[in-house]
Biopython code that builds the backbone (N, CA, C, O; Angstrom):
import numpy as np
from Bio.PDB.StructureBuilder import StructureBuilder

atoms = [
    (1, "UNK", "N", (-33.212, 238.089, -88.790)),
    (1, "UNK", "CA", (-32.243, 237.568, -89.723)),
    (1, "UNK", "C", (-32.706, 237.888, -91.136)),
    (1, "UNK", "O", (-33.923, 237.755, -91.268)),
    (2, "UNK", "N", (-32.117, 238.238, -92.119)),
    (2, "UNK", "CA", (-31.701, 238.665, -93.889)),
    (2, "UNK", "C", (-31.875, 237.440, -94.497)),
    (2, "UNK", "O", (-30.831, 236.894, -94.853)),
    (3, "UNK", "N", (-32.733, 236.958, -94.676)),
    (3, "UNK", "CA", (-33.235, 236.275, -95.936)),
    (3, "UNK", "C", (-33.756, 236.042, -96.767)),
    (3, "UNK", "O", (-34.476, 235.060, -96.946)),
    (4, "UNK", "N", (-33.451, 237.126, -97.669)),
    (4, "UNK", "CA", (-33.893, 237.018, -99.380)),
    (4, "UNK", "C", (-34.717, 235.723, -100.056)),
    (4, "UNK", "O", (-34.739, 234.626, -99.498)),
    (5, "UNK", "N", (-35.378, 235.984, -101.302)),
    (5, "UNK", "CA", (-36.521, 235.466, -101.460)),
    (5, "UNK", "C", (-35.664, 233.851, -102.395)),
    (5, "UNK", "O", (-36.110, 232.710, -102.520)),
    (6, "UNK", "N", (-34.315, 234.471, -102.892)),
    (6, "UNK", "CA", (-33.764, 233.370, -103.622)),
    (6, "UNK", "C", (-33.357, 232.354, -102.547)),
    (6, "UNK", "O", (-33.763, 231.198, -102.661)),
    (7, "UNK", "N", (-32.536, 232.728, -101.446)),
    (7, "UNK", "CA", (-32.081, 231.706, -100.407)),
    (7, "UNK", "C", (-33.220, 231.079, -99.989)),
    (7, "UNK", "O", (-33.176, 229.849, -99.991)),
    (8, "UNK", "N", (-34.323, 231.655, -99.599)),
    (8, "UNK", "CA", (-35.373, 230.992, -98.982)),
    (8, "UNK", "C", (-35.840, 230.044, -99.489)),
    (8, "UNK", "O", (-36.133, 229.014, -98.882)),
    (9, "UNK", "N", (-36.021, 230.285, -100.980)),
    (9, "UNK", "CA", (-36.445, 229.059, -101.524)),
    (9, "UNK", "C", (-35.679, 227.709, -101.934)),
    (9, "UNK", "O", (-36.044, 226.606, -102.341)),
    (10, "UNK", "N", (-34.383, 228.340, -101.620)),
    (10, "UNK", "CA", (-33.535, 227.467, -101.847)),
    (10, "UNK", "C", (-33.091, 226.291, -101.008)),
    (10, "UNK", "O", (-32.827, 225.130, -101.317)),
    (11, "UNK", "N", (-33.086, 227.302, -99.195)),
    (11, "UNK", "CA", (-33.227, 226.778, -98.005)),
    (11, "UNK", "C", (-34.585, 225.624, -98.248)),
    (11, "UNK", "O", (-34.510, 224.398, -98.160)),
    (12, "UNK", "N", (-35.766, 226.424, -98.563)),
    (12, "UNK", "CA", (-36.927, 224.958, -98.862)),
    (12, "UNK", "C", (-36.204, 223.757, -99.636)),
    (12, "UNK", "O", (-35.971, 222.660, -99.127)),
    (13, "UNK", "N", (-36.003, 223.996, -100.459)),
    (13, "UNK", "CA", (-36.000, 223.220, -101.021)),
    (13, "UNK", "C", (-34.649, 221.657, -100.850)),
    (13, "UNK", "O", (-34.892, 220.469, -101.061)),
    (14, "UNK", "N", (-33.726, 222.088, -100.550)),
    (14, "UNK", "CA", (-32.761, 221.669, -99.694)),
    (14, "UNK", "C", (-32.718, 221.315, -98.476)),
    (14, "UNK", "O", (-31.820, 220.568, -98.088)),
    (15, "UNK", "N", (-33.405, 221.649, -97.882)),
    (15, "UNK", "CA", (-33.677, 221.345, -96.566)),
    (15, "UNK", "C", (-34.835, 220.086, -96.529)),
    (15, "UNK", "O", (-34.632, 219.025, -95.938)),
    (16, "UNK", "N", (-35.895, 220.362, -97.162)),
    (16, "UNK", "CA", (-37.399, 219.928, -96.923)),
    (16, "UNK", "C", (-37.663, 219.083, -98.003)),
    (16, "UNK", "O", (-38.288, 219.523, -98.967)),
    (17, "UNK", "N", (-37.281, 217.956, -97.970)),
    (17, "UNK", "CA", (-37.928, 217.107, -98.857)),
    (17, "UNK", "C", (-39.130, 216.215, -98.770)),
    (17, "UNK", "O", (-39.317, 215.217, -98.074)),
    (18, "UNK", "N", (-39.665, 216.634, -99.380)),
    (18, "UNK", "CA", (-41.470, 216.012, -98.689)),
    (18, "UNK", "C", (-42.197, 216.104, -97.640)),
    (18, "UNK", "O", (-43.247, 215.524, -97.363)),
    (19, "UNK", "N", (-41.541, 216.925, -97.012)),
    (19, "UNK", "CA", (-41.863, 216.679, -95.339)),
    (19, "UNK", "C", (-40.883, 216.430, -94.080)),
    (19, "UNK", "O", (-40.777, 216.819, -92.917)),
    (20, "UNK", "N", (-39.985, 215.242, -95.304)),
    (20, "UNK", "CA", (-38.593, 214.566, -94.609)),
    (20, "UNK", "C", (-37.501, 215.710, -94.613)),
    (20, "UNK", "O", (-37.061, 216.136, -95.681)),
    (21, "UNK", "N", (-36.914, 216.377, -92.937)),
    (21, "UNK", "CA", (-36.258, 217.321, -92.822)),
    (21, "UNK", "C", (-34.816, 216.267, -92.203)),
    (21, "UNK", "O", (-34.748, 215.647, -91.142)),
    (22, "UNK", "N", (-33.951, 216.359, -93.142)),
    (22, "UNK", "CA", (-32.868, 214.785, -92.701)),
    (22, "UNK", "C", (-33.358, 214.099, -92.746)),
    (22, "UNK", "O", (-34.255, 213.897, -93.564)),
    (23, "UNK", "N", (-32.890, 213.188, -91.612)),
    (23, "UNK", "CA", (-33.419, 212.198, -90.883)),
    (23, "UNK", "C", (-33.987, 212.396, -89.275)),
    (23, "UNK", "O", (-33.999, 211.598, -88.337)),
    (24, "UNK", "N", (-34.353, 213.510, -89.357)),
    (24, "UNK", "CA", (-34.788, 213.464, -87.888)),
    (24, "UNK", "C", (-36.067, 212.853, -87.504)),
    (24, "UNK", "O", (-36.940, 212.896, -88.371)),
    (25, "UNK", "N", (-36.316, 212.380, -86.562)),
    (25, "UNK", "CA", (-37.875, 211.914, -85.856)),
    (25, "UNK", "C", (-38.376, 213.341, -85.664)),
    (25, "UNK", "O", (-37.633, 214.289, -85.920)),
    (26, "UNK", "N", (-39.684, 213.524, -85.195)),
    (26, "UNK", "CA", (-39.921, 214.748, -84.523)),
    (26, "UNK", "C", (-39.018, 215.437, -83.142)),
    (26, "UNK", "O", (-38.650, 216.611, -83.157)),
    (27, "UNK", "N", (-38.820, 214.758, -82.302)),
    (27, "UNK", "CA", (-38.225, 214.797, -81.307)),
    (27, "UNK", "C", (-37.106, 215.422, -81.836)),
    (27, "UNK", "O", (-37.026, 216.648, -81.897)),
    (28, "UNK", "N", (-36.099, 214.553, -82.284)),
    (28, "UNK", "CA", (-34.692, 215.169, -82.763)),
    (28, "UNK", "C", (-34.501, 216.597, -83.094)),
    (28, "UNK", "O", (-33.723, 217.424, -82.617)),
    (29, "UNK", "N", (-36.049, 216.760, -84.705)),
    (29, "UNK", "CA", (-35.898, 218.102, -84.985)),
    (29, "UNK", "C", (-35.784, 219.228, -83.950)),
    (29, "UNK", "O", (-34.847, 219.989, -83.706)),
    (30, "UNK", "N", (-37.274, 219.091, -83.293)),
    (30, "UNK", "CA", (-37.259, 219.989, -82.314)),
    (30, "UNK", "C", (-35.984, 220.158, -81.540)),
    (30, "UNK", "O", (-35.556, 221.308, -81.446)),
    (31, "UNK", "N", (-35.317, 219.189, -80.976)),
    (31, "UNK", "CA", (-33.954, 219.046, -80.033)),
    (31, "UNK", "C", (-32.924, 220.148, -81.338)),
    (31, "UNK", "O", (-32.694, 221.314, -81.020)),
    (32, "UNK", "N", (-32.574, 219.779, -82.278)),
    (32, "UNK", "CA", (-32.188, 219.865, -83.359)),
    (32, "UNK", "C", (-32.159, 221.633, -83.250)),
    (32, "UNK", "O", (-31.170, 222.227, -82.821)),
    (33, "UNK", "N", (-33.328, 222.288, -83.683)),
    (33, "UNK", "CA", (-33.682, 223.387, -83.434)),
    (33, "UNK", "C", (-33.506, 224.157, -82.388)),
    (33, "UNK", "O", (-33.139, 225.325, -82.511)),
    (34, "UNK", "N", (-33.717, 223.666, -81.379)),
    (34, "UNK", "CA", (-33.954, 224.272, -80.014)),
    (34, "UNK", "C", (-32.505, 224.713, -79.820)),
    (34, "UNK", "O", (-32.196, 225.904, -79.779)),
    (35, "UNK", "N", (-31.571, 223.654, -79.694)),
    (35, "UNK", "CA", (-29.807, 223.601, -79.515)),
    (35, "UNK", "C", (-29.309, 224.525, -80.608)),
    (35, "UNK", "O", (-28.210, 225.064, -80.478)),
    (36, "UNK", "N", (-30.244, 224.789, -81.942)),
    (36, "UNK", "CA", (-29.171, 225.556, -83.091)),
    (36, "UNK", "C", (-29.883, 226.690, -83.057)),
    (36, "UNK", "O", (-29.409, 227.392, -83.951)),
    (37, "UNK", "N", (-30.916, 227.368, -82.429)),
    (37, "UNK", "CA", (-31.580, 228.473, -82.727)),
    (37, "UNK", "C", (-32.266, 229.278, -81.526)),
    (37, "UNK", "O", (-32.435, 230.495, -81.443)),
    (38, "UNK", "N", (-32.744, 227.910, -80.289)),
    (38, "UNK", "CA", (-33.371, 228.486, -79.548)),
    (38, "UNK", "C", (-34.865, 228.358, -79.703)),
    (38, "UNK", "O", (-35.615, 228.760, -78.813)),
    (39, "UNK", "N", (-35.266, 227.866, -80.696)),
    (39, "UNK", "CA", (-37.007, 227.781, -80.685)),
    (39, "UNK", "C", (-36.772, 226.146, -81.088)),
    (39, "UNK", "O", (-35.771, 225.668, -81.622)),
    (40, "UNK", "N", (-38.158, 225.355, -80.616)),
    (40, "UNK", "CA", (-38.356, 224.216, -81.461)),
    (40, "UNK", "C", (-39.441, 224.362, -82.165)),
    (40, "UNK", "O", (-40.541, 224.161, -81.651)),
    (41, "UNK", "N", (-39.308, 224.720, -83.403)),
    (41, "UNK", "CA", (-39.907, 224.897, -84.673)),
    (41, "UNK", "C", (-41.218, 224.308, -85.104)),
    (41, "UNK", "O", (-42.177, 224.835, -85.668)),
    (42, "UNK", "N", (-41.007, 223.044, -84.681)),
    (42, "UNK", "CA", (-42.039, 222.120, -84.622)),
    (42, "UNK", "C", (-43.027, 222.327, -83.894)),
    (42, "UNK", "O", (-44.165, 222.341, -84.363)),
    (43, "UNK", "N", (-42.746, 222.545, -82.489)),
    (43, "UNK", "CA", (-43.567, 222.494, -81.749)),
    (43, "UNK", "C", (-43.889, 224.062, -81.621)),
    (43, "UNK", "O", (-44.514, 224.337, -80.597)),
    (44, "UNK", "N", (-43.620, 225.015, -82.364)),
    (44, "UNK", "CA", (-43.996, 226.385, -82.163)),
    (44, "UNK", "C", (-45.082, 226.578, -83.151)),
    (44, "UNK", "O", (-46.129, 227.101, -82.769)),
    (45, "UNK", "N", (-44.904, 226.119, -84.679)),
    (45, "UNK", "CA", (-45.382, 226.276, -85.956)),
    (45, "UNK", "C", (-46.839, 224.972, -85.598)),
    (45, "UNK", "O", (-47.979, 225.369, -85.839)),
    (46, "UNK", "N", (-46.665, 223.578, -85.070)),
    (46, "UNK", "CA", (-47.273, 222.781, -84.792)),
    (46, "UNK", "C", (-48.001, 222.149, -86.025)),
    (46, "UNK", "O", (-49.166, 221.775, -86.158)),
    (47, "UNK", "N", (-46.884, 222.149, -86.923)),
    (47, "UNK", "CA", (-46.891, 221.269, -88.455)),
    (47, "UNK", "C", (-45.738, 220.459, -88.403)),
    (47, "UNK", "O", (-44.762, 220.378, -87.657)),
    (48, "UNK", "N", (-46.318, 219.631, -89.867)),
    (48, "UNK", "CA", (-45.134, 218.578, -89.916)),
    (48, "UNK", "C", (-44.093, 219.423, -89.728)),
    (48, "UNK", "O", (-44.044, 220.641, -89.559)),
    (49, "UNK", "N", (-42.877, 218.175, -89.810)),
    (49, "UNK", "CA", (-41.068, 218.989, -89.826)),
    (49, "UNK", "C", (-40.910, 219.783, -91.004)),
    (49, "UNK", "O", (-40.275, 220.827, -90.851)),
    (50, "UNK", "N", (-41.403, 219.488, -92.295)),
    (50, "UNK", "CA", (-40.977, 220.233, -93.560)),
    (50, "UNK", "C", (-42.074, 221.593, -93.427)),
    (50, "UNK", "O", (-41.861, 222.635, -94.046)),
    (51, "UNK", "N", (-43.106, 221.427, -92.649)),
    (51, "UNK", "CA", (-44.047, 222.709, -92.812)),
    (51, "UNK", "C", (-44.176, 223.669, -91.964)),
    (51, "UNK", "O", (-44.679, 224.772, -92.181)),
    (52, "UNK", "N", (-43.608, 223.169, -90.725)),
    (52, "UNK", "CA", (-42.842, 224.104, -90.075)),
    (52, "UNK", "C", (-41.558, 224.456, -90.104)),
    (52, "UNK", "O", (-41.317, 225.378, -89.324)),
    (53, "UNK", "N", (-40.712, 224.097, -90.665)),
    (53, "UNK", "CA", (-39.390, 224.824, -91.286)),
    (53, "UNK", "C", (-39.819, 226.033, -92.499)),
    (53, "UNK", "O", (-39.437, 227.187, -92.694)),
    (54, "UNK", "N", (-40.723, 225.208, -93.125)),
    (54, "UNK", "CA", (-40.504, 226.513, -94.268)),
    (54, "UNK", "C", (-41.605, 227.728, -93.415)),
    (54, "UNK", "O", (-41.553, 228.881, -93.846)),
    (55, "UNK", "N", (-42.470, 227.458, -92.350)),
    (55, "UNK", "CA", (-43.106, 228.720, -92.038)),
    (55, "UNK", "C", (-41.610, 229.519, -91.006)),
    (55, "UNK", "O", (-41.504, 230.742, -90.921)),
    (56, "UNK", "N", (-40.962, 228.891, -90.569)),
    (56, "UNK", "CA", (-39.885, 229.895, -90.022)),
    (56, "UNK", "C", (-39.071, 230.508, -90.904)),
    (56, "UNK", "O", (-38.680, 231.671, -90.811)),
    (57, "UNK", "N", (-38.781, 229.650, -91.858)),
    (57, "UNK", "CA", (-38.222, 230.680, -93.204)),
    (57, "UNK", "C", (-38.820, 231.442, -93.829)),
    (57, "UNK", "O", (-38.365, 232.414, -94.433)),
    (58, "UNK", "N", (-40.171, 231.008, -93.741)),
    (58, "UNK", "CA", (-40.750, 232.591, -94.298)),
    (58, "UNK", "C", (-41.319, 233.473, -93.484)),
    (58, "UNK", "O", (-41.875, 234.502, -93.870)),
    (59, "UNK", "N", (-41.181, 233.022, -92.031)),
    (59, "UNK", "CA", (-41.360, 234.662, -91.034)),
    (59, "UNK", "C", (-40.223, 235.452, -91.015)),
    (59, "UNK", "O", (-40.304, 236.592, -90.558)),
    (60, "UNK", "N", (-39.280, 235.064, -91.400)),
    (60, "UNK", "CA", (-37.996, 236.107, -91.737)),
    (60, "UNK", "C", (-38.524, 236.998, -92.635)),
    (60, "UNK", "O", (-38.940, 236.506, -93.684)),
    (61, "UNK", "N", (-38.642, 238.570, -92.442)),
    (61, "UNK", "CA", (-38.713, 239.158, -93.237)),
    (61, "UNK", "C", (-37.394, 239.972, -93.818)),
    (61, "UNK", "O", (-36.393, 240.333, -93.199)),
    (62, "UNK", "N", (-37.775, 240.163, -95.402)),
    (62, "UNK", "CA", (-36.062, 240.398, -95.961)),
    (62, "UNK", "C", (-36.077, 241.676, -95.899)),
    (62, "UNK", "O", (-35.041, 242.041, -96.455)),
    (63, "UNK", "N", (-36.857, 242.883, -95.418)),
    (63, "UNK", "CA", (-36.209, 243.900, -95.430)),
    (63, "UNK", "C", (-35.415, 244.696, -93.890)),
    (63, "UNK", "O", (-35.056, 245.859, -93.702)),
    (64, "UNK", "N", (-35.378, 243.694, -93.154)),
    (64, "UNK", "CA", (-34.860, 243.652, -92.180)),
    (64, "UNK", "C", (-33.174, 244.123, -91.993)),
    (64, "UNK", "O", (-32.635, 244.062, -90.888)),
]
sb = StructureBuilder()
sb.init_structure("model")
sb.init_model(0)
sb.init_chain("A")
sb.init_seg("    ")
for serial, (resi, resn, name, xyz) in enumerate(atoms, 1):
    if name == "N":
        sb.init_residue(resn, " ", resi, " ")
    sb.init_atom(name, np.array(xyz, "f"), 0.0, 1.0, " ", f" {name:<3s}", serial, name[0])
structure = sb.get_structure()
């Protein structure tokens, strides 16, 4: 997937507030993920919810 360096940070930042990704528990996210993407993020990256979201946004590479 194409995601440029402006969205990405933007995606962080919007997405990831402190750590707090929504309101999800851990569980949810992962469920969350798994149902919208196919990976659970959480449990792949094996960081908090906000620190494993932004490492999947930044394994997107943008010249893809």
């Amino acid at each position: 997937m194409f995601i440029n360096h402006i969205d990405k940070s933007l995606a962080k930042k919007v997405l990831n507030d402190g750590g707090y990704v929504f309101d999800f528990n851990n569980r949810e996210f992962d469920d969350f993920t798994y149902n919208s993407i196919g990976i659970r993020i959480q449990e792949k990256y094996s960081c908090s919810k906000g620190q494993s979201l932004e490492q999947f946004i930044d394994s997107n590479d943008e010249k893809k």
